[in-house]
LOLOLO-775096 format. One record per residue (C-alpha): residue number from 1; residue in three letters; x, y, z. Coordinates in pm, 1 decimal, padded with zeros to 6 digits. Example, Ala and Ser with C-alpha at 12.3 -4.5 7.8 and 13.67 -1.06 7.14 Angstrom:
! LOLOLO-775096
<r torfi="1" rovex="Ala" east="01230.0" north="-00450.0" up="00780.0"/>
<r torfi="2" rovex="Ser" east="01367.0" north="-00106.0" up="00714.0"/>
//
This chain:
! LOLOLO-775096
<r torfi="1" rovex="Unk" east="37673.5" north="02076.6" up="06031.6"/>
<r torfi="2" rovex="Unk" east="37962.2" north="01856.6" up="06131.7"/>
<r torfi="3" rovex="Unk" east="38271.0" north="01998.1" up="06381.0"/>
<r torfi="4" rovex="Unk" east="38531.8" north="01945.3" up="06140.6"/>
<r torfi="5" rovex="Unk" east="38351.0" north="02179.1" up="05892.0"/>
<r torfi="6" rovex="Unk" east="38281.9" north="02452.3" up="06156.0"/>
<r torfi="7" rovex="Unk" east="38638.8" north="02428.7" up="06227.9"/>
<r torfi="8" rovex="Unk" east="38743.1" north="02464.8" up="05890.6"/>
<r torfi="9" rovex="Unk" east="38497.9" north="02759.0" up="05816.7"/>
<r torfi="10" rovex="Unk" east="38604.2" north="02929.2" up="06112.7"/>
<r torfi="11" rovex="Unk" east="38952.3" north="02887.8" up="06027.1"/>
<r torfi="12" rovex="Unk" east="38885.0" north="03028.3" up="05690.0"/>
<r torfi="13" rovex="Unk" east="38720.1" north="03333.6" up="05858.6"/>
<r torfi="14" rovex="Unk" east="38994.7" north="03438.9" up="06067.2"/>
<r torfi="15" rovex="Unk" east="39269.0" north="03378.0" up="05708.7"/>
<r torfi="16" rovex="Unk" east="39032.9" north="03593.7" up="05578.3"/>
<r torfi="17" rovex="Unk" east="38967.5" north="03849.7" up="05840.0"/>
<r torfi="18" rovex="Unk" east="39359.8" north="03853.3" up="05902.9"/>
<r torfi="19" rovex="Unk" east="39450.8" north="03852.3" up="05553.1"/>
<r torfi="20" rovex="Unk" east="39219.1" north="04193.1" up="05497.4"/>
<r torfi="21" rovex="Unk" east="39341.1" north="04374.8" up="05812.5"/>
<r torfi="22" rovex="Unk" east="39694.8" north="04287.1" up="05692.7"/>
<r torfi="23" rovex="Unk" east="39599.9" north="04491.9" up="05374.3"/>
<r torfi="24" rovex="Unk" east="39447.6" north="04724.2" up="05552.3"/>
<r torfi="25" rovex="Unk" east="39778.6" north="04867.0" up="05705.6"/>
<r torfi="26" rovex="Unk" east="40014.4" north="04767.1" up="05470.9"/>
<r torfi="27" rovex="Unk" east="40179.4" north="04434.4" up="05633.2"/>
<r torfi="28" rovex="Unk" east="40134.4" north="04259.4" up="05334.0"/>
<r torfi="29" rovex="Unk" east="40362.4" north="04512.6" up="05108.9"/>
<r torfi="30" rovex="Unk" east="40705.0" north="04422.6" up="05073.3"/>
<r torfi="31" rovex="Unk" east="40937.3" north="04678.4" up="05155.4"/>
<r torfi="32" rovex="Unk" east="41255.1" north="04744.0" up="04921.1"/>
<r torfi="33" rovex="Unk" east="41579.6" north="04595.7" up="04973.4"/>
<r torfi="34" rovex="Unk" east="41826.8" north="04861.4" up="05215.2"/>
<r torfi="35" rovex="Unk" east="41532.2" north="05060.4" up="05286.8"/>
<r torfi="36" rovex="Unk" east="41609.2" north="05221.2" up="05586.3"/>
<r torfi="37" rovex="Unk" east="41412.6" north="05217.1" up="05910.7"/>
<r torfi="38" rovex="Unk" east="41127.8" north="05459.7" up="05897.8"/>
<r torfi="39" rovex="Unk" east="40978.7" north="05679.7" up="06201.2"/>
<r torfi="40" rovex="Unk" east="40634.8" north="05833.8" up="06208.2"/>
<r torfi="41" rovex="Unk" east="40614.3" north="06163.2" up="06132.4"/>
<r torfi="42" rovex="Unk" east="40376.1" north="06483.3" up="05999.3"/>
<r torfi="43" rovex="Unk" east="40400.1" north="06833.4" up="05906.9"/>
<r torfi="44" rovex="Unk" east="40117.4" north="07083.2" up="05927.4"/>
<r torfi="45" rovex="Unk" east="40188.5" north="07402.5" up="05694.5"/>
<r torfi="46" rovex="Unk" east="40036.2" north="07686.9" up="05756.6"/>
<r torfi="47" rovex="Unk" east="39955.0" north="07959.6" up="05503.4"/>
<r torfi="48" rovex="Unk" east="39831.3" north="08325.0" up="05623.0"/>
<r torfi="49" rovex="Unk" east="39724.9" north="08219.1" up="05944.9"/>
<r torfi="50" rovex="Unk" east="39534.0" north="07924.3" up="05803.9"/>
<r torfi="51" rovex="Unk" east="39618.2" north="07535.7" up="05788.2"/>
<r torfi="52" rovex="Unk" east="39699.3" north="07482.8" up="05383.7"/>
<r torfi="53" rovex="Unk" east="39521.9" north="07212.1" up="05225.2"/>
<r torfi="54" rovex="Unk" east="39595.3" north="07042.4" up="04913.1"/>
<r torfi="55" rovex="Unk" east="40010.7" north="07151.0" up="04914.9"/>
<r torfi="56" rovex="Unk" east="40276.9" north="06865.0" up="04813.5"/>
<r torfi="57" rovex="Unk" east="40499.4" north="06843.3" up="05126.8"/>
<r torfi="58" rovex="Unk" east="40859.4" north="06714.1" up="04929.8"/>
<r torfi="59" rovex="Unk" east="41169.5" north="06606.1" up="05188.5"/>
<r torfi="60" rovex="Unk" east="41514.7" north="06630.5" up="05114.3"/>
<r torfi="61" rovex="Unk" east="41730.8" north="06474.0" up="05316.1"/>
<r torfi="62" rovex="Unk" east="42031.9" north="06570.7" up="05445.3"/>
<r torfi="63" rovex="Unk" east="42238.4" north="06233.5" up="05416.1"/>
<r torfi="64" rovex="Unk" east="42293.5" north="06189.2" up="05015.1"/>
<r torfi="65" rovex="Unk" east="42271.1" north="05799.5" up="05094.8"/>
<r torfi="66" rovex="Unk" east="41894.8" north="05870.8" up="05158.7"/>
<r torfi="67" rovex="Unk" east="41792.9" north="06038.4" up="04868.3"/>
<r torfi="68" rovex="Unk" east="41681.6" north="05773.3" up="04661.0"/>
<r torfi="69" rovex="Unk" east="41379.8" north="05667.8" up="04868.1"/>
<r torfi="70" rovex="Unk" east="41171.8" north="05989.0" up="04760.3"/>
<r torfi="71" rovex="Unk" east="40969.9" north="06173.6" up="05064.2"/>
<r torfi="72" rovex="Unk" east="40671.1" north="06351.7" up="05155.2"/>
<r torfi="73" rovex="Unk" east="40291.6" north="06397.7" up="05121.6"/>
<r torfi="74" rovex="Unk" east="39979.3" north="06577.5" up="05075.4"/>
<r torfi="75" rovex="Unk" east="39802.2" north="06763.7" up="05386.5"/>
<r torfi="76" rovex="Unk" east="39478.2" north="06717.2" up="05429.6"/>
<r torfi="77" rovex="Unk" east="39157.5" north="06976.2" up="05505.3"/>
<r torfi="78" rovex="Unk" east="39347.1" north="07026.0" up="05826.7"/>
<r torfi="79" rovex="Unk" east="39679.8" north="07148.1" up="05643.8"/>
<r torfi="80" rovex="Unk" east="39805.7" north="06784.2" up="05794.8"/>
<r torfi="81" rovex="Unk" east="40076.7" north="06589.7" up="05576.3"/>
<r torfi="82" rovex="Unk" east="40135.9" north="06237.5" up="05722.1"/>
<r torfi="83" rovex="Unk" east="40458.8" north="06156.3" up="05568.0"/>
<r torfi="84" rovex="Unk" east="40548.5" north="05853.3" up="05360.5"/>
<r torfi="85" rovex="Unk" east="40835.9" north="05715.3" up="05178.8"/>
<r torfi="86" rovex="Unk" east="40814.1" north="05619.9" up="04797.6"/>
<r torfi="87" rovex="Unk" east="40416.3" north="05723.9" up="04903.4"/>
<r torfi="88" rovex="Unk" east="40327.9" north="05447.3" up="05056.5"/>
<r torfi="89" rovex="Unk" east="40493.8" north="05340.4" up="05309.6"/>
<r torfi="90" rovex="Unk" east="40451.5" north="05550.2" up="05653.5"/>
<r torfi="91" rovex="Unk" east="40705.5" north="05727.4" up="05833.0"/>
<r torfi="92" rovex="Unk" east="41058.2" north="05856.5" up="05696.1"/>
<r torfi="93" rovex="Unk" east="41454.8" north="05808.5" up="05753.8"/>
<r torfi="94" rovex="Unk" east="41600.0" north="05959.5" up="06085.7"/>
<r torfi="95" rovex="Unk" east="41785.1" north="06290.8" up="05959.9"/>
<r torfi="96" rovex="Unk" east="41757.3" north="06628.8" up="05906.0"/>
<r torfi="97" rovex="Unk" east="41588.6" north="06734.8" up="05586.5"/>
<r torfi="98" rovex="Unk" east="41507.1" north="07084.2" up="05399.7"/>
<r torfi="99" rovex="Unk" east="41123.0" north="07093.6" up="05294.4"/>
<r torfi="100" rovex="Unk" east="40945.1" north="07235.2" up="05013.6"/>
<r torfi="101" rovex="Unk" east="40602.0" north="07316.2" up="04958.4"/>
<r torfi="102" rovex="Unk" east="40386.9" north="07330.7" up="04615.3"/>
<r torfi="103" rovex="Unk" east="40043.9" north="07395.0" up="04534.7"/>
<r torfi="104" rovex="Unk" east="39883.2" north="07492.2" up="04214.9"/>
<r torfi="105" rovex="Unk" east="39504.4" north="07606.1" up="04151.9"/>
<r torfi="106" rovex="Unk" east="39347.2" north="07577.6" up="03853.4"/>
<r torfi="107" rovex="Unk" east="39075.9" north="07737.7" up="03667.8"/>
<r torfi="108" rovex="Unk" east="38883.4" north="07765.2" up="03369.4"/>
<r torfi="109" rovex="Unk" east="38825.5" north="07428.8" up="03229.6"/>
<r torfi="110" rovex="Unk" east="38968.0" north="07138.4" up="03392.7"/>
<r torfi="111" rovex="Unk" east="39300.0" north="07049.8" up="03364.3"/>
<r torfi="112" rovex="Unk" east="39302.0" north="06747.5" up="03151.2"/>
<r torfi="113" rovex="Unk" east="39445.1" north="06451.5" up="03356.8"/>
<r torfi="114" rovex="Unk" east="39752.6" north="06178.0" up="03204.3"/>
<r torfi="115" rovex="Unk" east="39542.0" north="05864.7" up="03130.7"/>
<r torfi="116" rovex="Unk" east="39852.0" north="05671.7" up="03281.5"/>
<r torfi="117" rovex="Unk" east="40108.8" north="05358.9" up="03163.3"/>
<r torfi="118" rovex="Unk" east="39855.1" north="05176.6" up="03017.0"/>
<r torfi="119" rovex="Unk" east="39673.7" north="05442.3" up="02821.4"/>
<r torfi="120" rovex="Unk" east="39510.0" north="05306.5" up="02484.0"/>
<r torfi="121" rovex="Unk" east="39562.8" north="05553.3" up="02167.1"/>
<r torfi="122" rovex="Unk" east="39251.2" north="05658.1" up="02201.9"/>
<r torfi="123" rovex="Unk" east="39241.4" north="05766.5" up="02528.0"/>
<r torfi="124" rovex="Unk" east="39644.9" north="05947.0" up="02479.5"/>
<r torfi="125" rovex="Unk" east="39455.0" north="06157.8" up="02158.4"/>
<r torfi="126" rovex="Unk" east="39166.1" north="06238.0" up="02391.5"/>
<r torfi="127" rovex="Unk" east="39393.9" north="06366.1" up="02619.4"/>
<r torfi="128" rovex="Unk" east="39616.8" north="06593.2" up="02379.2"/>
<r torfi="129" rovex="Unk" east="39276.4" north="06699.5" up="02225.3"/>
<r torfi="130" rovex="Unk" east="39205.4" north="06841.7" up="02590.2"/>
<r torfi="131" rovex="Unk" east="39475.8" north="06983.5" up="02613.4"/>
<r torfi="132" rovex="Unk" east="39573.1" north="07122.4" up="02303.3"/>
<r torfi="133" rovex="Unk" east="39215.9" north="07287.9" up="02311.9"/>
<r torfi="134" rovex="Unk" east="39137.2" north="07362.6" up="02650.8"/>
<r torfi="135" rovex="Unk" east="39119.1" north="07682.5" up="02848.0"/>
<r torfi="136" rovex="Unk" east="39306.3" north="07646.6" up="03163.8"/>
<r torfi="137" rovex="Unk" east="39504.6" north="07834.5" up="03394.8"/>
<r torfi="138" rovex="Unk" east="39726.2" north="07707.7" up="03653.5"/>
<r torfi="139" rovex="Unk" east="39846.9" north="07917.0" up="03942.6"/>
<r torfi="140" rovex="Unk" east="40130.4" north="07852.7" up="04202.5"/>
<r torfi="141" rovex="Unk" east="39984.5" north="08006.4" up="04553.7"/>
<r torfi="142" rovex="Unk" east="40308.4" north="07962.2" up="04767.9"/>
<r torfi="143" rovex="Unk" east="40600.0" north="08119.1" up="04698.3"/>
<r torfi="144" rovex="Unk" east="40882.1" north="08040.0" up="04502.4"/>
<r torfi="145" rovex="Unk" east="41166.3" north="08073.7" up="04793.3"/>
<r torfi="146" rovex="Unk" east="40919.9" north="07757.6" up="04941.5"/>
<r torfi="147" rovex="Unk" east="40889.8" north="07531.6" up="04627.1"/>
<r torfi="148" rovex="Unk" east="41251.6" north="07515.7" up="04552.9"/>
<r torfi="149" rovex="Unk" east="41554.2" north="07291.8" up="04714.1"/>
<r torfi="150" rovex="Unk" east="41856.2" north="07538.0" up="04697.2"/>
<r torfi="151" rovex="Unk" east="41637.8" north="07851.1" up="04824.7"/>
<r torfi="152" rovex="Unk" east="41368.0" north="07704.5" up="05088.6"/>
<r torfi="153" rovex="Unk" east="41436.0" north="07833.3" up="05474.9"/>
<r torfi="154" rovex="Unk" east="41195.5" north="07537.0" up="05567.1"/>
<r torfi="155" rovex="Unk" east="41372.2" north="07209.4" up="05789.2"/>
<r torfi="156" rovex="Unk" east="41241.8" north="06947.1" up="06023.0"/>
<r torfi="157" rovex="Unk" east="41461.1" north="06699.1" up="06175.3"/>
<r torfi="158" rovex="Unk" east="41302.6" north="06363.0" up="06254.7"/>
<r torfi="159" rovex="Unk" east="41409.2" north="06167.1" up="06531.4"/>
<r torfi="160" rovex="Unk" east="41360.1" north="05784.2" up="06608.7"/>
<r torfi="161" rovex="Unk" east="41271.8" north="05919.4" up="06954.2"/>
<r torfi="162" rovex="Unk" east="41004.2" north="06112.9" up="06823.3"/>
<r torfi="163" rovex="Unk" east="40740.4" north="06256.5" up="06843.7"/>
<r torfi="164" rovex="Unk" east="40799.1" north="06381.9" up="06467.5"/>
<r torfi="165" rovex="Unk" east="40495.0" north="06631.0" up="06453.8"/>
<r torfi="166" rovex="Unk" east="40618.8" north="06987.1" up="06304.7"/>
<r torfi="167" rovex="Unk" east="40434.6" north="07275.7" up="06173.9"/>
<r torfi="168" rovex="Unk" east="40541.9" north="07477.8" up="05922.8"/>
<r torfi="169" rovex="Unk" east="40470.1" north="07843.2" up="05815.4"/>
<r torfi="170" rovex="Unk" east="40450.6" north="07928.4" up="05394.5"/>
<r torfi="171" rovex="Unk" east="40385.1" north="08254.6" up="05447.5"/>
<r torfi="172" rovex="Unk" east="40137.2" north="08479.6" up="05250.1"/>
<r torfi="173" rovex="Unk" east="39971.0" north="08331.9" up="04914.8"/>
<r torfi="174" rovex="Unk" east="40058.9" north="08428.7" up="04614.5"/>
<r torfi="175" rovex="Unk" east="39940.3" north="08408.1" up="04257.3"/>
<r torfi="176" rovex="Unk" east="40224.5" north="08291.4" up="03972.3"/>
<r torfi="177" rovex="Unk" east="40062.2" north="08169.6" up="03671.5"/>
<r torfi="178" rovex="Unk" east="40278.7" north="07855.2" up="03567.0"/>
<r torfi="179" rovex="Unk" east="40288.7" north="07930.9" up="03217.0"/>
<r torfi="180" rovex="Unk" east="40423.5" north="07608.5" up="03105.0"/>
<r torfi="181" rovex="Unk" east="40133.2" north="07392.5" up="03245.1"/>
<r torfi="182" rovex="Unk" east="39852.9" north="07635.4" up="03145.5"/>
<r torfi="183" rovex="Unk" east="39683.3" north="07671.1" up="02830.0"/>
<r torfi="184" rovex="Unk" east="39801.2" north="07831.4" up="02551.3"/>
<r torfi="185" rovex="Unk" east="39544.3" north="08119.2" up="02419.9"/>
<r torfi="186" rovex="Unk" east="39458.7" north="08068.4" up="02061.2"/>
<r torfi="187" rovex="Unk" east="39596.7" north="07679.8" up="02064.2"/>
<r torfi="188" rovex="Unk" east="39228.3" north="07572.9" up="02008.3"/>
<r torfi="189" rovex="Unk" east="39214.9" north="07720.9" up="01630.7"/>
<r torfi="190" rovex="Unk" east="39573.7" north="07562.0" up="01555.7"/>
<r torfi="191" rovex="Unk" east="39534.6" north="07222.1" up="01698.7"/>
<r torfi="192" rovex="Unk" east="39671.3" north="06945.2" up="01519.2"/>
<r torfi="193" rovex="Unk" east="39601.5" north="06589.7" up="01594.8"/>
<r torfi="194" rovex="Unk" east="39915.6" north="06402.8" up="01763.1"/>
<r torfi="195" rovex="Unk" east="40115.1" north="06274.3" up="01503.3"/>
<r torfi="196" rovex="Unk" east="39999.7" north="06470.2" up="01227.6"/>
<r torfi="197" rovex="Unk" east="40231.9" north="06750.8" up="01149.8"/>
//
């Protein structure tokens, strides 16, 4: 094999190699105009003692010129929510926020999921199907003083100094069934096909 080539493949393989590390944490995203400067930063909530998986951590911000770069995350196994803005890009603003906290259990069947933007018909009527004639139940576990804007007690306030680590305490679970996303008993023996009326 001739040098030229080697150098070319090898060129190639470090494009390549740099091109899927790039991807890998997000250089390659474009970021949108005026975003601010964002500053790494997590919130562990804790729920009867216990981290909290599986909760939607939602910040909002203090500064009204911030809130239209939406906030927040999911915590892990761990309780652990690494925060992003618009969900993908890590960190958040500088400022002092309020914080809510949602999670909602399911059971029964499983609760049909939104095929998405590009659904085809067929896939939107399998979806109303499911859940026209399902039998779910949806439950909220935290408590409604922590879910809502005007009535949560919970803050952080991030710094660019950092660190930006907080924990946060949800109290004890409870068990609200969310009437509007559950099932409705009986809806099975009624359904109508979407569109037909």
């Amino acid at each position: 094999m001739n040098r030229k080539l080697m150098t070319k493949q090898k060129t190639f393989s470090c494009l390549t190699l740099a091109c899927l590390f790039g991807s890998l944490l997000g250089c390659g995203e474009p970021r949108p105009d005026g975003m601010p400067t964002l500053y790494p930063a997590s919130v562990t909530v804790v729920q009867d003692g216990k981290p909290l998986a599986d909760a939607s951590v939602t910040l909002i911000p203090t500064d009204t010129s911030l809130a239209r770069w939406p906030m927040g995350g999911v915590t892990d196994a761990q309780g652990v929510a690494k925060l992003k803005t618009y969900m993908k890009f890590d960190g958040v603003p500088a400022d002092s926020f309020k914080v809510t906290v949602n999670k909602s259990v399911t059971t029964g069947d499983e609760k049909p999921v939104h095929p998405g933007v590009g659904a085809t018909p067929q896939q939107l009527s399998e979806y109303d199907r499911a859940m026209k004639t399902g039998s779910f139940q949806v439950t909220k576990v935290v408590a409604a003083k922590f879910r809502l804007p005007n009535t949560t007690p919970l803050s952080v306030d991030v710094s660019s100094a950092g660190p930006n680590d907080f924990s946060l305490d949800v109290g004890a679970a409870v068990s609200e069934k969310d009437a509007a996303a559950s099932s409705r008993p009986g809806a099975a023996a009624e359904y109508q096909p979407m569109g037909e009326q």
